[in-house]
C-alpha positions in Angstrom: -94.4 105.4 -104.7 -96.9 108.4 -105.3 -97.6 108.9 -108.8 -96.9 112.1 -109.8 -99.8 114.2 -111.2 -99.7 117.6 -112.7 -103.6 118.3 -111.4 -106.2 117.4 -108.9 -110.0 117.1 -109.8 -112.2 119.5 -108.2 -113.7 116.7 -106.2 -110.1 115.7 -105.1 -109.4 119.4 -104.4 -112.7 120.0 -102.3 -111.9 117.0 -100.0 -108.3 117.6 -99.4 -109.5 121.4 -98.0 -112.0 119.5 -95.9 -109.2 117.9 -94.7 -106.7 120.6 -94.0 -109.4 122.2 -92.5 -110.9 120.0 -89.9 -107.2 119.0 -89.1 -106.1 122.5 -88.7 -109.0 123.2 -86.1 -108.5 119.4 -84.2 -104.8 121.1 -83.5 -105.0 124.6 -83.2 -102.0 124.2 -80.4 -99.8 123.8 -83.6 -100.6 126.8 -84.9 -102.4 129.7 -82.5 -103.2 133.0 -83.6 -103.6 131.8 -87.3 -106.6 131.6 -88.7 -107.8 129.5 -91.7 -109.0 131.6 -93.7 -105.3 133.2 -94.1 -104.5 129.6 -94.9 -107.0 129.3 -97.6 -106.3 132.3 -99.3 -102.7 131.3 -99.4 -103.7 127.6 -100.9 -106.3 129.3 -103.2 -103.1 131.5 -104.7 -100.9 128.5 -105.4 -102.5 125.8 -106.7 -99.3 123.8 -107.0 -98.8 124.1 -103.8 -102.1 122.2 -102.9 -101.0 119.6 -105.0 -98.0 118.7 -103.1 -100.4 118.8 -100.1 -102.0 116.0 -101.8 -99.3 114.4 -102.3 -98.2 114.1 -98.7 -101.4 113.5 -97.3 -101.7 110.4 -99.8 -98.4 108.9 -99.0 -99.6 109.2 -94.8 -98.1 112.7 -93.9 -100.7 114.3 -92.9 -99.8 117.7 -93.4 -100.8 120.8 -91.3 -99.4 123.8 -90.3 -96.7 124.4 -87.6 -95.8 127.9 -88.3 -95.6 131.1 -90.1 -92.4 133.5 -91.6 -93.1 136.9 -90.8 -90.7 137.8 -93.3 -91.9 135.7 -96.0 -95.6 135.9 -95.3 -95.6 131.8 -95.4 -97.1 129.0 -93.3 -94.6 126.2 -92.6 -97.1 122.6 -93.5 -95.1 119.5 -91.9 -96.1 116.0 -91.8 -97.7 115.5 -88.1 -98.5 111.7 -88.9 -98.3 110.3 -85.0 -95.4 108.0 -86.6 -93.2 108.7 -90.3 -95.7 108.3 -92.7 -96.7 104.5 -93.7 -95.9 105.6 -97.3 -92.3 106.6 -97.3 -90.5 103.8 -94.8 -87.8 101.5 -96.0 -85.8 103.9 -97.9 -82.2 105.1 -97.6 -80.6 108.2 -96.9 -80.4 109.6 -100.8 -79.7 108.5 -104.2 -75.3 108.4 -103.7 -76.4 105.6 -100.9 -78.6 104.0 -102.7 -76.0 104.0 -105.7 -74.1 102.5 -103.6 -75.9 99.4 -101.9 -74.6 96.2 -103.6 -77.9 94.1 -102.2 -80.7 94.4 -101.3 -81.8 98.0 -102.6 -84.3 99.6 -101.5 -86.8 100.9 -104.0 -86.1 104.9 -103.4 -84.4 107.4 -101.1 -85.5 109.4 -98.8 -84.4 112.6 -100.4 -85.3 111.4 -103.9 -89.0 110.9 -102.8 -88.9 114.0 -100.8 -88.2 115.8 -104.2 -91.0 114.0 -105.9 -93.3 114.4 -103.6 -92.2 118.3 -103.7 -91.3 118.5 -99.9 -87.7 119.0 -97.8 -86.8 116.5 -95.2 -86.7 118.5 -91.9 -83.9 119.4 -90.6 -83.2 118.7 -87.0 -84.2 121.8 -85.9 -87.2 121.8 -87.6 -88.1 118.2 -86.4 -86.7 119.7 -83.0 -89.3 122.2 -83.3 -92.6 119.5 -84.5 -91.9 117.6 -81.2 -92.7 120.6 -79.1 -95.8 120.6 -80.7 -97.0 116.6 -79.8 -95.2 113.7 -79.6 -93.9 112.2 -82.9 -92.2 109.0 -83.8 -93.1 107.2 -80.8 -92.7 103.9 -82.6 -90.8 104.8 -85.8 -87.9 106.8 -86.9 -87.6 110.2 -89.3 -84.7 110.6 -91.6 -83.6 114.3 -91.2 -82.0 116.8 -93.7 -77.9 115.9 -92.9 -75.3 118.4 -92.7 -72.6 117.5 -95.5 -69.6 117.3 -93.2 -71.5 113.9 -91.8 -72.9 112.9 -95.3 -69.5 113.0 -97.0 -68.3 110.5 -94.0 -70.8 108.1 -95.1 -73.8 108.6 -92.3 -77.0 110.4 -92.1 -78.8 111.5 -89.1 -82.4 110.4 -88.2 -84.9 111.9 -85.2 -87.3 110.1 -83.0 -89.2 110.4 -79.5 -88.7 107.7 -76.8 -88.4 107.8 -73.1 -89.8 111.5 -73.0 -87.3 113.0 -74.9 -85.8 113.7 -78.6 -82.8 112.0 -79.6 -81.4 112.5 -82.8 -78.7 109.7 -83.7 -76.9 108.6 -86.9 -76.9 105.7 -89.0 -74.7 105.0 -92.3 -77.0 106.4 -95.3 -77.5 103.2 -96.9 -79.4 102.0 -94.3 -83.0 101.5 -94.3 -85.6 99.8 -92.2 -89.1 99.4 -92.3 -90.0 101.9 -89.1 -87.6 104.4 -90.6 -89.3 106.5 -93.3 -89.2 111.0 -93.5 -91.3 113.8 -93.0 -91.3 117.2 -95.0 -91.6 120.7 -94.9 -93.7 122.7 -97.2 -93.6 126.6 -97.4 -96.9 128.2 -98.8 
């Protein structure tokens, strides 16, 4: 579980940017025609937002950018871990399924976590979208965001990549396994 912390040292700061950075130009086919520096200015004018940065990168997301909303002038950061980060596996759906396990509990949710972390769980779209961009979850599986009309029936749906191709299947939301975990969405 990440601990939750209300600021980064300067030291902490300088090395997550050295991060983002070097990642951002390892993968520029996730993100052409944007430049860094855009990025950085962004990040420089919400701190907060770095933070949550931090958080996913320490919990195994590692983040980077996928996109940009013309219409909101933000870049999209998504976990691009080659499988769901190592930090977040082995939880259920959300906190209604976890409620609701008599044994065995796990020790979170995914959506609980997501929120702590500061993050949304994709949504299938979205993951739709991240596996156009390199191949994901080869080995592991990604809770995704669930449309109500499923989660009130008891499941949840979950994205990975085998065989070539995306499948998207569903799973009752108390499961969990250890190669199950999420990834998130951050808009700066």
């Amino acid at each position: 579980m990440c601990a939750v912390k209300k600021q980064m040292t300067e030291d902490q700061r300088q090395n997550l940017l050295d991060i983002l950075k070097q990642r951002f130009e390892q993968n520029e086919q996730r993100h052409e025609k944007m430049g860094w520096d855009n990025v950085l200015l962004k990040l420089d004018e919400t701190p907060e937002k770095l933070l949550v940065l931090h958080r996913m990168e320490e919990t195994g997301g590692e983040p980077d950018v996928i996109g940009y909303e013309a219409e909101t002038g933000m870049f999209l950061f998504c976990d691009c871990s080659k499988e769901s980060p190592a930090g977040r596996r082995s939880l259920c759906y959300d906190r209604e399924a976890l409620d609701s396990r008599k044994k065995n509990k796990p020790e979170s949710s995914a959506v609980d976590r997501a929120a702590e972390i500061g993050i949304e769980l994709l949504t299938e779209e979205q993951y739709r979208l991240l596996q156009t961009l390199g191949e994901f979850d080869l080995k592991t599986s990604s809770w995704l965001e669930t449309p109500q009309e499923i989660r009130e029936r008891g499941g949840a749906i979950f994205g990975d990549f085998r065989y070539g191709q995306v499948f998207v299947y569903h799973n009752g939301a108390d499961s969990y396994y250890a190669a199950r975990g999420f990834r998130g969405i951050l808009k700066v």
